[in-house]
N, C-alpha and C positions, 0 to 999 in steps of 0.2 A: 387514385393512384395507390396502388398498394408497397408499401415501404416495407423493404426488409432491413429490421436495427438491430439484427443476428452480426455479434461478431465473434473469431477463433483468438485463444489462444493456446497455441500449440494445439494436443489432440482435445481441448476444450470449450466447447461450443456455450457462449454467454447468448440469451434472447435483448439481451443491448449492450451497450459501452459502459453501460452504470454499474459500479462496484461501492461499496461501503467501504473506506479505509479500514485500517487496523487501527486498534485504542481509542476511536469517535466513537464506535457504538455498542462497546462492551463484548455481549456475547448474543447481541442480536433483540434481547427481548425486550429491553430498553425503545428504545426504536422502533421496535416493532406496532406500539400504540399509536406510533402518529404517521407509519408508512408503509403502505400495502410493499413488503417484501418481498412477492411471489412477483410482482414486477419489474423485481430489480436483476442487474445484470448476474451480480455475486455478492458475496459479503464475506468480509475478510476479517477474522477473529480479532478478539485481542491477544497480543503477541505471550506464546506459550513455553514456558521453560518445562523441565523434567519435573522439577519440584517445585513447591507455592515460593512466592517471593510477597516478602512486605512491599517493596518499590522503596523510594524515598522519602523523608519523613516533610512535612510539608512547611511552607508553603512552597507545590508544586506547577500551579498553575498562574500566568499573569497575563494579561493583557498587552498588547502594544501598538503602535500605529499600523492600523492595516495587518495587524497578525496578534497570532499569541504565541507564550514562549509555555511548551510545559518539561516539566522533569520528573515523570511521575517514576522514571525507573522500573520499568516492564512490571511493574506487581499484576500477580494474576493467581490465578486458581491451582497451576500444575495441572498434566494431563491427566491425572489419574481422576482428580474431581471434575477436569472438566467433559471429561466421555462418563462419567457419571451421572453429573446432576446438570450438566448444560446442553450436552446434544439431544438428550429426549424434547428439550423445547424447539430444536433448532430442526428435528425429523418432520416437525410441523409443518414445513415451508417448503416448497417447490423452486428451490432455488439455490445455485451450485456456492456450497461452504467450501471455504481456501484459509486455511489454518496457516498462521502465522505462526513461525516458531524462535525464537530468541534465546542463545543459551552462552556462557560461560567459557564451552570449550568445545572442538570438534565433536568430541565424539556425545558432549549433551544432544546438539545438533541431531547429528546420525541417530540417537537411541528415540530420541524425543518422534522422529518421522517415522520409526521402525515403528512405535508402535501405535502411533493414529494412521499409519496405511492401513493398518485394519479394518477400520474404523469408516463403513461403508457409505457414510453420508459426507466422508471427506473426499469432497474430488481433487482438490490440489492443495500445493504448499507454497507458500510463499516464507521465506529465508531471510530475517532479518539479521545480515550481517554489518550494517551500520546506525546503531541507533546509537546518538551523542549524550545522551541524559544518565548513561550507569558507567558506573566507573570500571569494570571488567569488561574485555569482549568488548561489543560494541565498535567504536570508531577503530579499534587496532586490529580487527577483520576486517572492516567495511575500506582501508584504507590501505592493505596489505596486497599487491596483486597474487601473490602466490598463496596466502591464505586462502582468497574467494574463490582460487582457482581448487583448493584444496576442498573446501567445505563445500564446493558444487559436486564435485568427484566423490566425493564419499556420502554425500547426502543423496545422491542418481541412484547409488548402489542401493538402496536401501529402500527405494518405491520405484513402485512404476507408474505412479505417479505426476504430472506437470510437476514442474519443478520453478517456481518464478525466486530470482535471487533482486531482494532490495538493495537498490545501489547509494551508496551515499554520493552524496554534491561536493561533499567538502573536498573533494580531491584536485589533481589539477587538468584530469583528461578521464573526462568517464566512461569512453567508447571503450577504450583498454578494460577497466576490470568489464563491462558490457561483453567485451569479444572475450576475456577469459572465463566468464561465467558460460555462456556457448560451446566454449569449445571444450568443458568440461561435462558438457551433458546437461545446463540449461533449457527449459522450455521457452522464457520466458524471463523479461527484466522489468520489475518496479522502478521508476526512476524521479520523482523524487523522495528521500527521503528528506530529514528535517534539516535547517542549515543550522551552524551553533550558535547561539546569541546567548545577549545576559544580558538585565538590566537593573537599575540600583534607583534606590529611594534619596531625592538628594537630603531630604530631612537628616535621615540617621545613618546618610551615608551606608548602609545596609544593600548589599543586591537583594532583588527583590522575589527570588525565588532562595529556598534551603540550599539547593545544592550548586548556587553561583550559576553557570551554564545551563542552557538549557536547547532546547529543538524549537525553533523558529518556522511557523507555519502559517498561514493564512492567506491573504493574495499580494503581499505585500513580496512573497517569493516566485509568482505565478513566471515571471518573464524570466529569470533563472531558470527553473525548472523547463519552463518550454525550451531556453534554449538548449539545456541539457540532454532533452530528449532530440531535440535535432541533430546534434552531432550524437547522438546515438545511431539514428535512423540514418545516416546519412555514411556510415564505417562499418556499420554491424548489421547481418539478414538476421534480426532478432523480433519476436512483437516485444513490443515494449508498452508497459499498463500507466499513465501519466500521472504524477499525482501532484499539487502544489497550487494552492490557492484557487480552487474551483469555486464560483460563485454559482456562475448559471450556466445557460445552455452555450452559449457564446463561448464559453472559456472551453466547453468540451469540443468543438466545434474547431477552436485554435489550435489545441494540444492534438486533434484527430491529424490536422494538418501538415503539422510538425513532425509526424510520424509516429501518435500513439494507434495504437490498435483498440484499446479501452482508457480507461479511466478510472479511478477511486476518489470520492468526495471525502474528506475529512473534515477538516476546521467549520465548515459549512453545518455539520451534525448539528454542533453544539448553538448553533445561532437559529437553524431551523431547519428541524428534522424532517420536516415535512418535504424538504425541498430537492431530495433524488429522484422522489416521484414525479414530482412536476416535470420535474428536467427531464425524464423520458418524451412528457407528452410534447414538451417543448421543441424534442430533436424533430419528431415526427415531422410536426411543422415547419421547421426549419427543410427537412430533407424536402416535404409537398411543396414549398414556395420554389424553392432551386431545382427540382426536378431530377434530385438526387433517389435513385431507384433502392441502389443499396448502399448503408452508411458506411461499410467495409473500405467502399471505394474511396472515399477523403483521405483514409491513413495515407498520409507522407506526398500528397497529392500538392505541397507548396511547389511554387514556383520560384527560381533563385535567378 
């Protein structure tokens, strides 16, 4: 049976549903030692402001039941070093780059996409307008509907480009900023980003990350996130990219259900990087045993 695990988002065609999150795998070449990339769907940068950022001063990463919390505070390279000294490693790979871009203020935003649309081995962008771990920006975009509706509209202007807008969970109805990122000129919606949490040492009384709060990830959010992307799928003609506690092929398999179009593995990187590739060969097999021709067809295929 020959399986096609070709799936669209918007005018971008992935060879599977497998995507690398943003901030699990740096800037590719990390990872790249333990998993054939050129079989992955895409790989989505770590998130890129205009200029370098330190991030938060540490300790930004913890552990939890079934998740981890990090706060690492978007620190990154800036565009200017990373279309310098990162995309010649990343020209290597046969396999579509989606720049995550995180910024301060619209028009960071706008300049930050204005000048990696250049930038020929970038095929899309993905918009992180809700990340809970910096104290600017962040969740008072991600949480604002005439913001997302703002920074869709002026970030469209500026590529022509896929346009994917991260949506944060914290909200109380996500299909709304979903439908105002759309109808702003949207390709495309990430859904989940990280929920907020903190947690505290009861010793010295101390939380146990620097900057108190942090972004809660791992599968411990997984039925969240799915549901989130259901009532996405179920309000909005949008593809929507799944993300929240991917373990294995099972979980991509649910979230495809629920109404993802792809998927991004994250928290799973750092436990075993080995394991996006597997999950390809795994869908295969899944699709050969159910006699699923093409994987396309599962998105949103639940029954209520």
């Amino acid at each position: 049976m020959n399986i096609d695990l070709s799936v669209k988002i918007g005018s971008l065609t992935l060879r599977n549903p497998i995507m690398l999150a943003s901030g699990t795998v740096g800037y590719g070449n990390e990872i790249s030692e333990f998993t054939d990339l050129n079989k992955l769907g895409a790989i989505v940068t770590k998130s890129l402001s205009l200029k370098p950022r330190k991030g938060n001063p540490p300790q930004r990463i913890t552990e939890t039941p079934a998740g981890m919390l990090n706060a690492i505070g978007l620190a990154n390279v800036g565009v200017e070093v990373f279309l310098k000294e990162k995309i010649p490693f990343l020209k290597k790979f046969d396999v579509p780059l989606v720049c995550n871009i995180a910024a301060s203020t619209i028009e960071e935003y706008v300049e930050c996409t204005r000048t990696l649309t250049r930038e020929e081995t970038i095929k899309a962008f993905e918009i992180n307008i809700s990340c809970p771990n910096v104290r600017e920006g962040g969740l008072i975009f991600g949480n604002d509907l005439n913001a997302v509706a703002k920074i869709t509209d002026k970030v469209r202007s500026a590529t022509d480009k896929p346009i994917i807008i991260k949506l944060s969970p914290n909200v109380s109805y996500i299909a709304t900023f979903a439908k105002a990122a759309k109808e702003n000129g949207a390709d495309a919606v990430s859904a989940i980003n990280t929920l907020v949490g903190t947690a505290f040492n009861i010793i010295t009384r101390k939380p146990k990350l620097q900057n108190v709060t942090g972004g809660l990830s791992g599968p411990a959010i997984k039925p969240v996130a799915i549901a989130k992307v259901l009532e996405i799928s179920r309000e909005v003609d949008i593809p929507i990219i799944g993300i929240g506690g991917i373990m294995d092929w099972k979980d991509v398999i649910e979230f495809m259900i629920a109404g993802s179009s792809a998927v991004q593995i994250g928290t799973l990187n750092f436990i075993d990087p080995s394991a996006p590739g597997k999950i390809v060969k795994d869908l295969e097999g899944y699709c050969e045993k159910m006699s699923v021709e093409k994987i396309s067809s599962l998105t949103a295929s639940y029954i209520l």
